[in-house]
matplotlib code that plots the C-alpha trace (Angstrom):
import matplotlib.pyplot as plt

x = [7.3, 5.8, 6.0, 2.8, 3.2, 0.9, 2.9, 0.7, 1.9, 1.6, 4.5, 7.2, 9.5, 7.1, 7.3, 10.7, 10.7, 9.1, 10.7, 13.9, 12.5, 11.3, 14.9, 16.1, 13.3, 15.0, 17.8, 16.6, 14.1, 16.9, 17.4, 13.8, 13.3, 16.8, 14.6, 11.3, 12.8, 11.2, 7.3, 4.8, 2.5, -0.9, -3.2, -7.2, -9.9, -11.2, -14.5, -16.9, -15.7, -12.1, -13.2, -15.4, -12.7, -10.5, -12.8, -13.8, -10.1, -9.6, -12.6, -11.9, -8.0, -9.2, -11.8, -8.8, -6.7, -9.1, -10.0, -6.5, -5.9, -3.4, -3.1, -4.0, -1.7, -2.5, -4.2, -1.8, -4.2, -7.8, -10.4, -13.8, -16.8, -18.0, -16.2]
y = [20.7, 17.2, 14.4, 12.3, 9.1, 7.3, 3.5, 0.8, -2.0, -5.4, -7.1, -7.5, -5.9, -2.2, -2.9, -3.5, 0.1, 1.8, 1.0, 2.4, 5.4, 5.9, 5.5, 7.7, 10.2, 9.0, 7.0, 6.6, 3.7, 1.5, 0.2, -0.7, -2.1, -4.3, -5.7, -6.3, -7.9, -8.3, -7.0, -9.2, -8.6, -8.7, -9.0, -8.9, -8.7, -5.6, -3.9, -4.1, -7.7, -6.5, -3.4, -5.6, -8.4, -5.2, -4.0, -7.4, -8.1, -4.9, -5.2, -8.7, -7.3, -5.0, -7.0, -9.6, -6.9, -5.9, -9.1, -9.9, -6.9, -5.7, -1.7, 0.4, 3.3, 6.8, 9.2, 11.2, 14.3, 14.4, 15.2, 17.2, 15.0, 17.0, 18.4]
z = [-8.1, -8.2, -10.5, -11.7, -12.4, -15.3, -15.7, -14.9, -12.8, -15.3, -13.8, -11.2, -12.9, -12.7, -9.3, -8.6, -11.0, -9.1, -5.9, -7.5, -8.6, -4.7, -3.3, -5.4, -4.2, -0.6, 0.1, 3.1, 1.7, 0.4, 4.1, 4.9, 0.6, 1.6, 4.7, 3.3, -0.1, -3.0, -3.4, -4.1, -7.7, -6.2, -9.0, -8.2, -10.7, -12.2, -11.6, -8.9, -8.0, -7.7, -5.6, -3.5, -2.9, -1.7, 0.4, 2.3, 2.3, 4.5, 6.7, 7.7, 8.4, 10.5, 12.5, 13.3, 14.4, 16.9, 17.9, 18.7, 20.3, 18.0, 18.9, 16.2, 15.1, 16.8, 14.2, 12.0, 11.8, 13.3, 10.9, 12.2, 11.9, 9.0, 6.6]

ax = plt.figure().add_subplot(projection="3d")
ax.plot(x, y, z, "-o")
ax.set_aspect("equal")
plt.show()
């Protein structure tokens, strides 16, 4: 049985939340949450201009990566080219 979650994330607070409500899930987390620290709140603007920002942000991630040779992670599952 799964759970769905409907809370938006307004403030630091939902986040620090929901990081709870993931250890819980699996104490296993509460290690790597104690090493990474707090979460940052990233807000970005709604609608297309948020989406866009997103996407740009990702793209330009991604093209720095490769330009700086960074290895990329090996596939998890390969996907036909058509589905």
């Amino acid at each position: 049985m799964s759970a769905t979650m409907s809370r938006l994330i307004d403030t630091e607070a939902d986040i620090a939340a929901g990081l709870d409500a993931l250890i819980a899930a699996d104490p296993r987390l509460a290690g790597i949450a104690a090493a990474a620290g707090a979460l940052p709140l990233r807000r970005r603007p709604g609608g297309f201009a948020g989406i866009a920002t997103i996407v740009v942000s990702q793209q330009l991630s991604t093209a720095s990566a490769k330009r700086s040779g960074a290895a990329s992670p090996p596939p998890m599952i390969r996907l036909p080219h058509r589905l």
